[in-house]
C-alpha positions as CSV (number, residue, x, y, z in Angstrom):
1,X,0.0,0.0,0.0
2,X,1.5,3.4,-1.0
3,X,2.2,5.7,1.6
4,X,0.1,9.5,1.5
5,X,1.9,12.7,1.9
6,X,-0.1,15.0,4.0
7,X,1.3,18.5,3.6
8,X,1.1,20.6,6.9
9,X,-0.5,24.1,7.4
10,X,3.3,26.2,8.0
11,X,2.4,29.2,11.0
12,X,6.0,30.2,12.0
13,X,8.3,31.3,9.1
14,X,12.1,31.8,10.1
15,X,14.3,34.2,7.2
16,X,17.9,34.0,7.9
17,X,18.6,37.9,6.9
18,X,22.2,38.1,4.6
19,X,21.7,36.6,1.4
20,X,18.4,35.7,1.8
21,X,16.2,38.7,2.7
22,X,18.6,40.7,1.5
23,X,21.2,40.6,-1.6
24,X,24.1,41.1,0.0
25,X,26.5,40.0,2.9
26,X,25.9,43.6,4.6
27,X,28.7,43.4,7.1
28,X,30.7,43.2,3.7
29,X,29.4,46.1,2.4
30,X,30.5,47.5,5.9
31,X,33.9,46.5,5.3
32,X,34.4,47.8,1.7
33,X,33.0,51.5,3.4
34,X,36.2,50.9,5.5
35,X,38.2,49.9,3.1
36,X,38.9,46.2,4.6
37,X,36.3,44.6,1.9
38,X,38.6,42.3,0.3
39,X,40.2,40.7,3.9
40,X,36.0,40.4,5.3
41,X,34.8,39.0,2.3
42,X,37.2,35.7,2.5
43,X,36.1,35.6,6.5
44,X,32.4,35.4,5.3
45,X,33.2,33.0,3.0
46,X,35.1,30.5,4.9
47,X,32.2,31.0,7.6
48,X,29.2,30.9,5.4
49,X,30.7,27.1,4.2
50,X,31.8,26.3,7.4
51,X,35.3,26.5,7.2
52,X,35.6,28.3,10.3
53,X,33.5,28.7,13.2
54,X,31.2,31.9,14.1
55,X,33.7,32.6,17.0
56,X,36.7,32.5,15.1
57,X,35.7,35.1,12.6
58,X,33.4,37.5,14.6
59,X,35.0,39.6,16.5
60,X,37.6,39.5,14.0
61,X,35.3,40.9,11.2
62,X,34.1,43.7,13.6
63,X,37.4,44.6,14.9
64,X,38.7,45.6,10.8
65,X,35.2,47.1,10.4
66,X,34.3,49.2,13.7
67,X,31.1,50.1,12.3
68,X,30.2,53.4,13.4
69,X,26.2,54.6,13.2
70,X,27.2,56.9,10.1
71,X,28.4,54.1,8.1
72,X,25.2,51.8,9.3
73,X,23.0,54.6,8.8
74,X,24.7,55.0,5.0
75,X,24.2,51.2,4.4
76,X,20.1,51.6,5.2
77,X,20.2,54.0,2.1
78,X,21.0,51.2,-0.3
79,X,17.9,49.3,-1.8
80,X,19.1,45.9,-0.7
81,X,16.1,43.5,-0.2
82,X,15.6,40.1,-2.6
83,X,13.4,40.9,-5.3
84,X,9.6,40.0,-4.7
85,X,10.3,39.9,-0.8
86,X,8.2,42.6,0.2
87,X,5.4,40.7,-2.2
88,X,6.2,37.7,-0.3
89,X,6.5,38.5,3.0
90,X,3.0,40.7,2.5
91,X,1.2,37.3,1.2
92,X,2.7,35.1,4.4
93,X,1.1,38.0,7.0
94,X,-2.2,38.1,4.8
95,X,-2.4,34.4,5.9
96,X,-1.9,34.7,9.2
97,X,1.7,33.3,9.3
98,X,4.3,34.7,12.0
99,X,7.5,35.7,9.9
100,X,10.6,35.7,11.9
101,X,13.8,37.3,10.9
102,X,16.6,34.9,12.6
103,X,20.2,36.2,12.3
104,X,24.0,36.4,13.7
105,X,23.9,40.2,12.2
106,X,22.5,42.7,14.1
107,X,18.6,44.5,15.1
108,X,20.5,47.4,14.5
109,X,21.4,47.1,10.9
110,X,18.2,44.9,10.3
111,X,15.6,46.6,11.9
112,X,14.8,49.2,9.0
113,X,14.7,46.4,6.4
114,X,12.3,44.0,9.0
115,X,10.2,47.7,9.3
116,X,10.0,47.5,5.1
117,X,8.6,44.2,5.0
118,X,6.3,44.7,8.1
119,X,8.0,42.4,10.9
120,X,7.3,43.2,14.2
121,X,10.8,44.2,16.3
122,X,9.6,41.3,19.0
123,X,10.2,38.9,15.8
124,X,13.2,40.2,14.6
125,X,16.3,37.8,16.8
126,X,19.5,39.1,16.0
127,X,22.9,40.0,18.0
128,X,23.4,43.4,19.4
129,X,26.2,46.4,19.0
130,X,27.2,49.0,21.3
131,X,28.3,52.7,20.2
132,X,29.5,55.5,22.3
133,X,27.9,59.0,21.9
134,X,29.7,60.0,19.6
135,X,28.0,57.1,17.5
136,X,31.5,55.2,17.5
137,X,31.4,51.1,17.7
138,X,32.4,49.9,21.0
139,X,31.5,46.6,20.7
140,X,29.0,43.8,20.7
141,X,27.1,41.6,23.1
142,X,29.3,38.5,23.1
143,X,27.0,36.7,25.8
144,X,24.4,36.4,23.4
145,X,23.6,32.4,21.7
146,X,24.0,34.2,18.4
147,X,27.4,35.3,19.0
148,X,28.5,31.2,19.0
149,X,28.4,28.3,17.1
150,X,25.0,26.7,16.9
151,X,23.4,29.4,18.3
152,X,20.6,30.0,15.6
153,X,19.4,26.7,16.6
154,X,19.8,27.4,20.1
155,X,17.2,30.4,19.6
156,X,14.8,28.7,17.1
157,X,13.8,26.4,19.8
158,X,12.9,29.3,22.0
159,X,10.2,30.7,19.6
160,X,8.8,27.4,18.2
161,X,5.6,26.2,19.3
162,X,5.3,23.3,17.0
163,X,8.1,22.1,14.8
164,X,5.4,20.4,12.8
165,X,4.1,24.1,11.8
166,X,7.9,25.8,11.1
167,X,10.1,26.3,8.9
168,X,13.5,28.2,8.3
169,X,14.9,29.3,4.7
170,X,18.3,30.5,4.6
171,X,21.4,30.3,2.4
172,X,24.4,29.1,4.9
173,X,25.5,26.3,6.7
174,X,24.9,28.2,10.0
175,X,21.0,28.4,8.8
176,X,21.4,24.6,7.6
177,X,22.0,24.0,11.8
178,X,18.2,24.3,12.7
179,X,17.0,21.5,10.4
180,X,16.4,18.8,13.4
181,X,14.5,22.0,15.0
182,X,11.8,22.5,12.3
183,X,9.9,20.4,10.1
184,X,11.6,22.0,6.6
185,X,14.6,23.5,6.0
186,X,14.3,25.5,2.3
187,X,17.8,26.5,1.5
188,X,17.9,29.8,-0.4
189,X,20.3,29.6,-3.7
190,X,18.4,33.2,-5.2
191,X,21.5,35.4,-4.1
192,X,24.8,32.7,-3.1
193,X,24.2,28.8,-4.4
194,X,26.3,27.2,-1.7
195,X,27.0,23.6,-2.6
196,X,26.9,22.6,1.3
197,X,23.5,24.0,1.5
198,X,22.1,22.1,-1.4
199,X,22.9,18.9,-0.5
200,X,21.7,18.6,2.8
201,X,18.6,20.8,2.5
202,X,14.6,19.2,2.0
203,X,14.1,21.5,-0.7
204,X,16.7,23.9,-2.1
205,X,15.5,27.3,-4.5
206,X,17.4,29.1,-6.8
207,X,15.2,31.3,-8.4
208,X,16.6,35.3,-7.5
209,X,13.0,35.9,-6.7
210,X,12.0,35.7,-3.4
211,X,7.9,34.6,-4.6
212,X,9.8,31.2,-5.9
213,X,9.5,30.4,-2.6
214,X,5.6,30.4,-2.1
215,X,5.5,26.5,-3.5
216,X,7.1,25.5,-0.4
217,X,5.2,27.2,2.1
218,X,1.9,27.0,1.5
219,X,-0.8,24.2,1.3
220,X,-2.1,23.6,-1.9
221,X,-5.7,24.8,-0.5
222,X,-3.5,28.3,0.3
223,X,-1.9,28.3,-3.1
224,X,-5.3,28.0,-4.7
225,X,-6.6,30.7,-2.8
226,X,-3.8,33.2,-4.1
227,X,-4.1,32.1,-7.6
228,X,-7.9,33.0,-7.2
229,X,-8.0,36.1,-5.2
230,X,-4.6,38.0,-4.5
231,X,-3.3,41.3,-6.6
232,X,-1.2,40.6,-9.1
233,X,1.7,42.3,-7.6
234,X,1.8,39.0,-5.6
235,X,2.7,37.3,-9.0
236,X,1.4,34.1,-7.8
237,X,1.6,32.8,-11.2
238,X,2.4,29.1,-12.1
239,X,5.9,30.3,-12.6
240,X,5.9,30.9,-8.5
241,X,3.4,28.4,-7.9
242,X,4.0,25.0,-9.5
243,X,0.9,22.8,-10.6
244,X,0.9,19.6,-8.7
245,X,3.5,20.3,-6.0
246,X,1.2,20.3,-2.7
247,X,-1.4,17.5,-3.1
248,X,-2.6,16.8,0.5
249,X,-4.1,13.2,0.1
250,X,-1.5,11.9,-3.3
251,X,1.0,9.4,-2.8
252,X,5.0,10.7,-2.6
253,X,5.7,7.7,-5.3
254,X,3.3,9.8,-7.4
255,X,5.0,13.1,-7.3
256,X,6.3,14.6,-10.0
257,X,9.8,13.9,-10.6
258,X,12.0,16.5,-9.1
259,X,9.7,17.8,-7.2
260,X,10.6,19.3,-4.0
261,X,7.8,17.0,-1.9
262,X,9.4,13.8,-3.3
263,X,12.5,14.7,-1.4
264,X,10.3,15.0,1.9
């Protein structure tokens, strides 16, 4: 007797911020404002495909940076989010979901983009810097989870309610670390493919836009509903919204091939 995939109702939705709601690596764009770019960009790296740990890298990367308020303040001026993220992220609250923001950067540099897209500061969970009065980096709260390898798992598990209703998309190995925590892990590929990602993640999106991403969140009754009824500046076209990928009561043999609930 074939086995029936029932697809579950998502309610907690966990964004790693660099590289996923955003196009960029912003504590890189830091560093090339103080000229270290080059010497931050091959600590991301490494860190991003686990070649070093969070701790051996952070303080490091802040320490060439010192990121003062005026240089934070001139990164917000920069049109950074993923393309169709706003679209996105205004669907997911239209049906209820919680959207989290989950990162090792910090409330201070993410808060204005998590304002953009309408997440609530209280879901926003994300390190913290210190400046003096002058607006001068001082430093950052290394006590904090965040701050430490394994940490984003280590605070996922303090929001969840049900891992049968979350979910966490992001593009790094450090995001990769709160699979066993939720009940899909969507590696992000739109901004940096990372080949550690991809082969370890229950579904894995490459698509640059951020609406790719509705075929793995939503029940097929929910995707339904926003081919029907949404404005098209959702796009939820069957480019975003593939036909046959969420069937609640079909078999996973069935499937289509390639398709990211045959992977489940």
């Amino acid at each position: 007797m074939a086995s029936f995939y029932f697809e579950p109702m998502y309610k907690q939705i966990f964004f790693d911020f660099d590289s996923t709601v955003v196009a960029a690596e912003t504590l890189d764009l830091l560093a090339d404002l103080a000229g270290v770019g080059l010497h931050v960009r091959r600590l991301t790296e490494a860190s991003m495909n686990g070649e070093l740990s969070i701790e051996e890298v952070f303080e490091k990367k802040l320490d060439m940076i010192s990121p003062s308020l005026e240089m934070i303040q001139t990164l917000h001026a920069r049109p950074l989010l993923v393309n169709g993220m706003v679209e996105l992220v205004e669907t997911l609250h239209k049906l209820k979901k919680d959207v989290f923001i989950l990162t090792s950067n910090f409330s201070l540099i993410v808060a204005p983009y998590a304002t953009k897209l309408g997440i609530h500061p209280e879901r926003v969970i994300a390190n913290e810097l210190f400046h003096d009065d002058q607006g001068n980096y001082i430093g950052m709260d290394g006590t904090s989870a965040l701050a430490h390898t394994g940490g984003k798992r280590i605070m996922i598990d303090r929001f969840i309610r049900n891992k049968q209703e979350a979910v966490m998309i992001g593009d790094s190995v450090t995001d990769l670390a709160c699979q066993p925590s939720v009940d899909r892990f969507i590696g992000f590929g739109g901004v940096i493919a990372r080949d550690a990602v991809r082969a370890k993640a229950d579904v894995f999106v490459e698509e640059a836009d951020a609406r790719a991403l509705l075929a793995h969140l939503l029940t097929n009754e929910e995707l339904q509903q926003l081919l029907t009824c949404v404005p098209s500046r959702v796009n939820a076209s069957p480019a975003h919204v593939p036909t046959g990928w969420h069937t609640s009561t079909r078999s996973k043999d069935e499937l289509p091939d390639g398709s990211p609930l045959s992977r489940a």
